[in-house]
C-alpha distance (Angstrom), angle and dihedral (degrees) to the residues before:
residue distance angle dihedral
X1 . . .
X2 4.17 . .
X3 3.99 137.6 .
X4 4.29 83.1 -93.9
X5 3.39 87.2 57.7
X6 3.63 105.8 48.6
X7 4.00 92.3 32.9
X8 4.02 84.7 64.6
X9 4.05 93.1 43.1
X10 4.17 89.6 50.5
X11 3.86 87.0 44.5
X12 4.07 90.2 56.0
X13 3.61 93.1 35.1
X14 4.06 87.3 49.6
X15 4.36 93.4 48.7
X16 3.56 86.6 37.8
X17 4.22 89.2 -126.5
X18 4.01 139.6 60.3
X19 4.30 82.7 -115.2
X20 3.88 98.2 58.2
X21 3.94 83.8 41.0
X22 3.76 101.4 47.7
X23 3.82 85.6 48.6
X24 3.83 87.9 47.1
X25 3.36 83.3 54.7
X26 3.57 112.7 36.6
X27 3.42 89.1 -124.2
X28 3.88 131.6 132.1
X29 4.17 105.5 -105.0
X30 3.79 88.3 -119.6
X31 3.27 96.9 55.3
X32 3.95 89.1 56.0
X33 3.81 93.9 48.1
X34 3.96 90.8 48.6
X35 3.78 88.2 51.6
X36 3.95 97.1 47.8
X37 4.06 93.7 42.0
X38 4.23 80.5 53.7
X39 3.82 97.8 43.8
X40 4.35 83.7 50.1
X41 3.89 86.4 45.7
X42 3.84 91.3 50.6
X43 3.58 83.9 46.2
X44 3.58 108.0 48.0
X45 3.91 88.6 -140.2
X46 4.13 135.7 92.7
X47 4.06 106.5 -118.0
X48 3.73 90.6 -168.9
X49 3.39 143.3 44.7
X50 3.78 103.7 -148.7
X51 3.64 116.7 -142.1
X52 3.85 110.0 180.0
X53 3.51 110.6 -65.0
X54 4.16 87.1 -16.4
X55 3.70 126.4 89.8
X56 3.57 121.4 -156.0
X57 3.74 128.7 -172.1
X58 3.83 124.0 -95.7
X59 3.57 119.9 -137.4
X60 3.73 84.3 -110.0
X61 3.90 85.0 51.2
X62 3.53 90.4 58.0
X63 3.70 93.0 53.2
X64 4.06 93.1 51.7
X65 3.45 93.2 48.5
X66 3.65 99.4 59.6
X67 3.99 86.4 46.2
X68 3.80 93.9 41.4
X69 3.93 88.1 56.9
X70 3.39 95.6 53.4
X71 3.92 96.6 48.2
X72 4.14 94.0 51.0
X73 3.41 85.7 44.6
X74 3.47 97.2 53.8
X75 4.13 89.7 38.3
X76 3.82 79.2 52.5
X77 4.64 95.4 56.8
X78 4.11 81.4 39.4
X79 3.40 101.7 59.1
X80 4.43 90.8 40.3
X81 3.62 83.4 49.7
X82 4.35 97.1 52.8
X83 3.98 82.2 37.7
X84 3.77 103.7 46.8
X85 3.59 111.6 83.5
X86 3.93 83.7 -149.9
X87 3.85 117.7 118.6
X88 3.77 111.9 -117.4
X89 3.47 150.8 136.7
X90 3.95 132.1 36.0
X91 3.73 109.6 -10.8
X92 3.95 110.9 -161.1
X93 3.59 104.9 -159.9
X94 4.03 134.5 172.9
X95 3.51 135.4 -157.2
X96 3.90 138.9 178.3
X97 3.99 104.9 -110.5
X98 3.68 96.1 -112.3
X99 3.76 92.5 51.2
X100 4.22 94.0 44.4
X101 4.12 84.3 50.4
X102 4.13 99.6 44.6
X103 3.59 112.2 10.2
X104 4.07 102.9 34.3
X105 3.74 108.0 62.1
X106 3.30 105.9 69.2
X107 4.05 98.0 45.9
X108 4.08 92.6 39.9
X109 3.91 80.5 56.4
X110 3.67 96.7 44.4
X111 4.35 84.8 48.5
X112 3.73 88.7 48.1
X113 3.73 99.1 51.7
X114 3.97 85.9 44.2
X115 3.92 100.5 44.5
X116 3.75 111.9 28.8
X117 3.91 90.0 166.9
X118 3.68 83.9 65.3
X119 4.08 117.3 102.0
X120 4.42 102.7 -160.5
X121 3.38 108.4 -160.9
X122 3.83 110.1 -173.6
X123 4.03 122.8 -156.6
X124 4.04 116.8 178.1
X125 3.95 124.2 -139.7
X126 3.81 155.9 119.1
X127 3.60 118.2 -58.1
X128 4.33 83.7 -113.7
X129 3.76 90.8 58.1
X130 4.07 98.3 38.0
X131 3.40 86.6 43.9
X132 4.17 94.6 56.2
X133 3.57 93.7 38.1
X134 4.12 90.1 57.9
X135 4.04 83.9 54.6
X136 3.84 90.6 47.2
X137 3.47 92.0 50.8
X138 3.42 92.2 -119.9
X139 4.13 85.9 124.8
X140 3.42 138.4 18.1
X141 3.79 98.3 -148.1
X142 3.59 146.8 9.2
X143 3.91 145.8 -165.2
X144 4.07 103.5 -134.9
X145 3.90 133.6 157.0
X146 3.54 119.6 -108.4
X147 3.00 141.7 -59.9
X148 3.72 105.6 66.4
X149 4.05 125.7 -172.6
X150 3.99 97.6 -109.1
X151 3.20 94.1 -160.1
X152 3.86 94.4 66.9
X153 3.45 112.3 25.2
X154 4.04 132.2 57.8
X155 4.00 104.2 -143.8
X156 4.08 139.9 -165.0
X157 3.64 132.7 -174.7
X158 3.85 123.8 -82.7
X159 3.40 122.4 163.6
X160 3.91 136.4 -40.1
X161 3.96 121.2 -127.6
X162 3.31 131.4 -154.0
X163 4.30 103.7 -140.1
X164 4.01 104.3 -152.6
X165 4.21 130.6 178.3
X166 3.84 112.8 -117.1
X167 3.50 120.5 -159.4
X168 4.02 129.4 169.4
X169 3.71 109.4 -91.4
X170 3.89 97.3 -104.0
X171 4.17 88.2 62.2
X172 3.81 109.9 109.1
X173 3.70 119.8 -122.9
X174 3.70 108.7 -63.5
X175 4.50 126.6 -143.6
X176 3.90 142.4 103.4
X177 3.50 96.1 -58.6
X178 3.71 96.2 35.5
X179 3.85 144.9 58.0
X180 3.91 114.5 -47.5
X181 3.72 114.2 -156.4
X182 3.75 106.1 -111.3
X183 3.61 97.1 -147.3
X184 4.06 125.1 52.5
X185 3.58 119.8 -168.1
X186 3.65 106.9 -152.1
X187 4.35 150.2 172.1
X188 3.96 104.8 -105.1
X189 3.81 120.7 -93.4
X190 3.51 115.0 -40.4
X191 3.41 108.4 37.9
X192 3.73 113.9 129.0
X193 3.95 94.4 -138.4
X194 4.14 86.3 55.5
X195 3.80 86.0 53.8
X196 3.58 90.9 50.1
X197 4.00 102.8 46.2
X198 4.50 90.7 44.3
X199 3.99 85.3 47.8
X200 4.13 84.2 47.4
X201 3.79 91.6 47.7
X202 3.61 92.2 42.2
X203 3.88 89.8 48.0
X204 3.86 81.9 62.5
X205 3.82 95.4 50.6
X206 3.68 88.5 -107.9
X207 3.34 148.2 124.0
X208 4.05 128.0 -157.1
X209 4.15 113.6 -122.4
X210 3.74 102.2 -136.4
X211 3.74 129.5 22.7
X212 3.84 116.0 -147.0
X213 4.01 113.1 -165.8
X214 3.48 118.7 -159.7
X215 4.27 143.5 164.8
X216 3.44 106.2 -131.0
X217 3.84 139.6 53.8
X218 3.89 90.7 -144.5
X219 3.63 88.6 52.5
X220 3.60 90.3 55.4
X221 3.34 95.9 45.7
X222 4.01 91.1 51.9
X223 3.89 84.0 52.0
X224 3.60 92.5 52.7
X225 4.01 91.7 48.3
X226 3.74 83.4 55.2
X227 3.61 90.6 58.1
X228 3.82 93.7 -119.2
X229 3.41 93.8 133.3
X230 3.97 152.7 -59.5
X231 3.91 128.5 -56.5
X232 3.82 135.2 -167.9
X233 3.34 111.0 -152.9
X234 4.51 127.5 144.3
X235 4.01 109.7 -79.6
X236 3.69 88.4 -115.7
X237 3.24 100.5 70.8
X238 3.28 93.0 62.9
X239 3.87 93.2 65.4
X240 4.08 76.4 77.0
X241 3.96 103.9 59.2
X242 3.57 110.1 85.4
X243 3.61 86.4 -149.4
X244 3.89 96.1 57.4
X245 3.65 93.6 127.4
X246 3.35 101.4 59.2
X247 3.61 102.8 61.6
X248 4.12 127.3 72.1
X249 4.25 117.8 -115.1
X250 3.47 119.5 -150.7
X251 3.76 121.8 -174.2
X252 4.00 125.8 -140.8
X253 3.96 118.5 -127.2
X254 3.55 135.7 -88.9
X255 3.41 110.6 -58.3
X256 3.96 102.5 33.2
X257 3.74 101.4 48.8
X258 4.04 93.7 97.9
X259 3.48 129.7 61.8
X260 4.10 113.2 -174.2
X261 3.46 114.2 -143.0
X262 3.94 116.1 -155.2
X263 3.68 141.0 -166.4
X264 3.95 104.9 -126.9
X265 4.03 134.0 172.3
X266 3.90 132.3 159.9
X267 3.77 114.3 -52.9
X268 4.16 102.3 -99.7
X269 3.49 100.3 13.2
X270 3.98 96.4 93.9
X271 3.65 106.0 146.6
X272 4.12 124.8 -167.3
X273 4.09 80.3 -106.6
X274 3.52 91.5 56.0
X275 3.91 92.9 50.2
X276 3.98 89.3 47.5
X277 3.92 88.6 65.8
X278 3.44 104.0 47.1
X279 4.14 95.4 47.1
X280 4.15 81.4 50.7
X281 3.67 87.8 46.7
X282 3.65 99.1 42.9
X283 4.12 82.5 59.3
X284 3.90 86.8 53.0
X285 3.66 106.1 44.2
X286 4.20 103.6 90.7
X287 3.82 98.7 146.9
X288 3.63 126.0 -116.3
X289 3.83 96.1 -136.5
């Protein structure tokens, strides 16, 4: 059973004979007959009751019928939807946490207000894990730090962050030839900033004592106001902690003070949705170095 098949049966069921539907159509009349004796075959049911050169519905005609209207109907909103270049439906987007917490509201409000036939749906992550559930189709785009596998994903500019240590205030300065905080409190594996602070530390020949992992970058941030230890985290998150002022901020060199963040999805599957974002985005993305 397909949509050619049950747009030829509505046709004869709607001119009440295979003539008025093969002219309907522009179809030779054999042609229709063939196709409704196949579609009854498939079936395993009569869909008319013929009646000289009348056909009249079956009771298992009836039932198709209601069915088959609903299906080329539905074919019918599919194939607007692929065609118009409109955004709309279920957006599946992802986002590091930093980015969905500082950089997100304001564009996701700007999409809204433009696209209300849009559905967001926002999940949070590591670039590692946003980046596999784009090629599990699990999402259809994501906001990640750079670097991105080129040979997967299709990729615009976001925003750029500047990553920066954060000690408690009492902490003496902190660099190569200075003190090195010996505990880092951190995301879990994956996170870009985590990359960035072990390649820092390893940069100095070092390596931090203890490890704390944690889920939030306000509960980081409280850990670091306890003087537990140093986190690395972008400077614009910390327009978010009440408690900003009372903690020290100590940039990295040259060379590892920016992180580029980048809107990426599967290579071909750019969608009129997808394109929305990134021309908002590209309206939000002044740096903050």
């Amino acid at each position: 059973m397909d949509l050619s098949g049950l747009r030829i049966f509505t046709a004869v069921v709607r001119e009440g004979s295979v003539t008025g539907a093969a002219k309907r159509l522009h179809r030779v009349q054999s042609n229709v007959t063939t196709r409704i004796r196949q579609l009854e075959a498939d079936l395993g049911v009569e869909l008319f009751v013929r009646e000289a050169k009348r056909l009249h519905l079956s009771p298992a005609g009836r039932v198709l019928l209601v069915y088959a209207d609903r299906l080329l109907a539905l074919a019918d909103e599919a194939r607007g939807a692929v065609q118009d270049s409109r955004p709309r439906g279920v957006f599946r987007l992802g986002s590091m946490e930093s980015t969905a917490a500082v950089r997100l509201p304001a564009p996701l409000a700007e999409y809204h207000r433009r696209y209300p036939d849009v559905v967001l749906e926002l999940r949070t992550g590591n670039p590692t894990r946003l980046a596999s559930a784009i090629l599990a189709g699990e999402l259809d785009a994501a906001l990640v730090a750079e670097p991105v596998a080129e040979a997967q994903f299709e990729k615009a500019p976001a925003f750029e962050e500047e990553p920066v240590i954060v000690t408690a205030t009492d902490h003496p300065p902190i660099g190569v030839k200075k003190s090195l905080p010996g505990t880092i409190i951190v995301f879990e594996h994956g996170c870009p900033h985590r990359k960035r602070l072990e390649a820092w530390y390893d940069s100095c020949g070092k390596m931090p004592e203890r490890t704390i992992e944690l889920g939030s970058y306000h509960a980081m941030l409280g850990c670091v106001l306890a003087g537990m230890g140093a986190a690395l985290l972008p400077r614009s998150v910390l327009s978010t902690f009440p408690e900003s002022k009372r903690l020290s901020i100590h940039p990295l060199p040259r060379g590892m003070e920016c992180i580029p963040t980048v809107l990426i999805w599967r290579r071909g599957a750019t969608s009129p949705k997808i394109k929305a974002l990134a021309q908002i985005l590209k309206g939000h993305a002044a740096p903050t170095v």
